[in-house]
C-alpha positions as CSV (number, residue, x, y, z in Angstrom):
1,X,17.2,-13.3,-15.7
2,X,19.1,-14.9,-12.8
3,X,17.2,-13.3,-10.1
4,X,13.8,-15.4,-12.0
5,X,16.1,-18.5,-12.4
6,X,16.7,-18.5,-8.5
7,X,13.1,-18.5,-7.5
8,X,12.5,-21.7,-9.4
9,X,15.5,-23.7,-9.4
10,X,14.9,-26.9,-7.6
11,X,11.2,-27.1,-7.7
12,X,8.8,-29.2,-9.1
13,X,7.9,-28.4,-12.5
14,X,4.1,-27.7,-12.0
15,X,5.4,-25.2,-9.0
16,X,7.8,-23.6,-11.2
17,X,5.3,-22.9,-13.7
18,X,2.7,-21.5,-11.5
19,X,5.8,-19.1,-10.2
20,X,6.9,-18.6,-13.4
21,X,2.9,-17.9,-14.7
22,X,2.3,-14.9,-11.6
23,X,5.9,-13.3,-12.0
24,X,5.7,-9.9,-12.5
25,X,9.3,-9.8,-14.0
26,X,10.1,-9.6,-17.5
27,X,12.5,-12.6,-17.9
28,X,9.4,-14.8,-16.5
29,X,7.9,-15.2,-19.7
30,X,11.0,-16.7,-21.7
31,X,11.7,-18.8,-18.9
32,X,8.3,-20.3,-18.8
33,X,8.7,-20.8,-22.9
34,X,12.2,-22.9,-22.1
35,X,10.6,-25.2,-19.2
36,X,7.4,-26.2,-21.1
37,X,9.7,-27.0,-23.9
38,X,11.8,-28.9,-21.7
39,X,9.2,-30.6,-20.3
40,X,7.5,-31.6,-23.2
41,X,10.7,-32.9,-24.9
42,X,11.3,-35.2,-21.6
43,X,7.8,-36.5,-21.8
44,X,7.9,-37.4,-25.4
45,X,11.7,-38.2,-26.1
46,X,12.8,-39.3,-22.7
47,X,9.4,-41.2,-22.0
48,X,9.4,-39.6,-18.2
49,X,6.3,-39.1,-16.1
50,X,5.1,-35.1,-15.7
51,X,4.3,-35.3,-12.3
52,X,7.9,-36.7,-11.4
53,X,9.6,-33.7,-13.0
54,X,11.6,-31.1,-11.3
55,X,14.2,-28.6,-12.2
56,X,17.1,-30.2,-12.0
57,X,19.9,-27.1,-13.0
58,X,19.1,-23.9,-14.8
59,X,22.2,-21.9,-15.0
60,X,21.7,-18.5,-16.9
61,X,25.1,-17.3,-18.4
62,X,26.3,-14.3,-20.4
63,X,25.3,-14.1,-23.9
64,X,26.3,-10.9,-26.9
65,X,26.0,-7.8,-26.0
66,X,24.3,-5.3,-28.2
67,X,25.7,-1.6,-28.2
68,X,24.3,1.2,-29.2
69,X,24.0,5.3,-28.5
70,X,21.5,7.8,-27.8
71,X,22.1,11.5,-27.3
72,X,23.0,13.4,-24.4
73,X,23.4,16.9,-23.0
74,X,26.1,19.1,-24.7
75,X,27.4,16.7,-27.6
76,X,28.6,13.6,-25.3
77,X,26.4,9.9,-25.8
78,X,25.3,7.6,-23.6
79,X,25.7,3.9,-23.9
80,X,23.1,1.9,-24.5
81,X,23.8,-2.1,-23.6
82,X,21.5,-4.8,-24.8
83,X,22.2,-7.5,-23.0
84,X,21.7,-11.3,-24.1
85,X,22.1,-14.3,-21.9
86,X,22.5,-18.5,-22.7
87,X,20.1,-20.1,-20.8
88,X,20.5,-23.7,-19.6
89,X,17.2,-26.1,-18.1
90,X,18.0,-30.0,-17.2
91,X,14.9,-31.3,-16.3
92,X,15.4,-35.1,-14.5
93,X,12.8,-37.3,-12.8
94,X,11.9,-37.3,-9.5
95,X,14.6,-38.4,-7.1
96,X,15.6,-35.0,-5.0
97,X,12.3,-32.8,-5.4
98,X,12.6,-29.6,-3.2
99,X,9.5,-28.8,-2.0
100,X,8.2,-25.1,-2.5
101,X,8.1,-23.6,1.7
102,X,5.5,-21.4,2.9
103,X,5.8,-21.2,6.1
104,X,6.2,-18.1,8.6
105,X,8.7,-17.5,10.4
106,X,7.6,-15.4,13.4
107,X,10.0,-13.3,15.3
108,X,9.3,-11.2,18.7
109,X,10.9,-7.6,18.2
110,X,9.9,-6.0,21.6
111,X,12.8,-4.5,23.1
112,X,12.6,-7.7,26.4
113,X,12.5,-10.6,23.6
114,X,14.6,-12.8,25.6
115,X,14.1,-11.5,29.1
116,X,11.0,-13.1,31.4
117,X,8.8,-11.2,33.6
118,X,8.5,-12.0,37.1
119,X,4.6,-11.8,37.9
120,X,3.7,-8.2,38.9
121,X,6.4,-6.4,37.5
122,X,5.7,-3.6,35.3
123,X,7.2,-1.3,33.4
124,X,7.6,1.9,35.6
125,X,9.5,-0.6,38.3
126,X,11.8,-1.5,35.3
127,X,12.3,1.9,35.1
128,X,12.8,2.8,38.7
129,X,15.3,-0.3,38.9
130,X,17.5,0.8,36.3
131,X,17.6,3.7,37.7
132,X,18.7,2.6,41.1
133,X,21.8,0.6,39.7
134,X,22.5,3.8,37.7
135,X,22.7,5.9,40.1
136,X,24.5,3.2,42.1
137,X,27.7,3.3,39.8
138,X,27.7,6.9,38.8
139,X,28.7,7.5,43.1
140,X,32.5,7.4,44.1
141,X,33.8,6.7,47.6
142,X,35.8,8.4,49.2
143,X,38.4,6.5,51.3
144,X,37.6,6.1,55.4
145,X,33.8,7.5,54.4
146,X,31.2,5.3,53.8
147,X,29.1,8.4,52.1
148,X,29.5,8.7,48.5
149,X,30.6,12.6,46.9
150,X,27.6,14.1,45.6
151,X,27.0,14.8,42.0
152,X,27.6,18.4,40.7
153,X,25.0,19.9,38.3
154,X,26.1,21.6,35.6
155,X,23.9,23.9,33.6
156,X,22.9,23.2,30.4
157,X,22.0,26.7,28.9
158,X,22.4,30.1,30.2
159,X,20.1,32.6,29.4
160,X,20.6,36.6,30.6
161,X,17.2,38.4,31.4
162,X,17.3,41.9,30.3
């Protein structure tokens, strides 16, 4: 019920009901009971314009709790909770309406999103650069020499041929 009551709190009343109308959750249905009740007692009681209507709070709070039982596997029962919940719409007139947003949000997910290109480069010179300034800090000096040590291989696997 509270994960309905968050997709609609705020709105305007007609955009809560067309959310409410095209949920596909269960608690949508008693929801959109309680709002056009609401709404129809502030139009006729409260003498307030429909169009200026939006959902002011709707706090959903814990009601009684049904228990029962139902069999299980050697002898032992499983709980079976019903839950219940207290359900509280204020519908007000049209001062701060929050407009339902449909807009995009557009990311870039390639691996360079915030990197620019100079013109011509491509992607084997990225790789041969990286390369070079890998290469560059795996070398040591050695001390009065100017040529770095070379790397040792080291194998891998080892196979015997019979």
């Amino acid at each position: 019920m509270r994960l309905v009551a968050g997709l609609v709190r705020g709105l305007p009343v007609k955009a809560a009901e067309a959310e409410l109308a095209l949920s596909s959750k269960r608690a949508g249905v008693p929801l959109l009971k309680l709002l056009r009740s609401a709404v129809v007692n502030a139009v006729n009681n409260n003498k307030l314009p429909e169009t200026s209507l939006y959902i002011k709070e709707l706090r959903v709070d814990e009601g009684p709790v049904i228990k029962r039982w139902t069999p299980r596997a050697k002898g032992s029962v499983a709980m079976i909770q019903k839950k219940m919940s207290h359900v509280l719409l204020v519908v007000d007139a049209k001062e701060g309406v929050r407009q339902p947003s449909f807009s995009v949000i557009k990311k870039d997910y390639s691996a360079r999103a915030g990197k620019k290109k100079a013109k011509g480069e491509s992607r084997a010179s990225e790789q041969k650069n990286r390369k070079k300034q890998l290469s560059g800090t795996n070398k040591q000096k050695i001390k009065g020499d100017d040529k770095p040590e070379p790397e040792k291989k080291t194998k891998l696997f080892q196979r015997k041929s019979v």
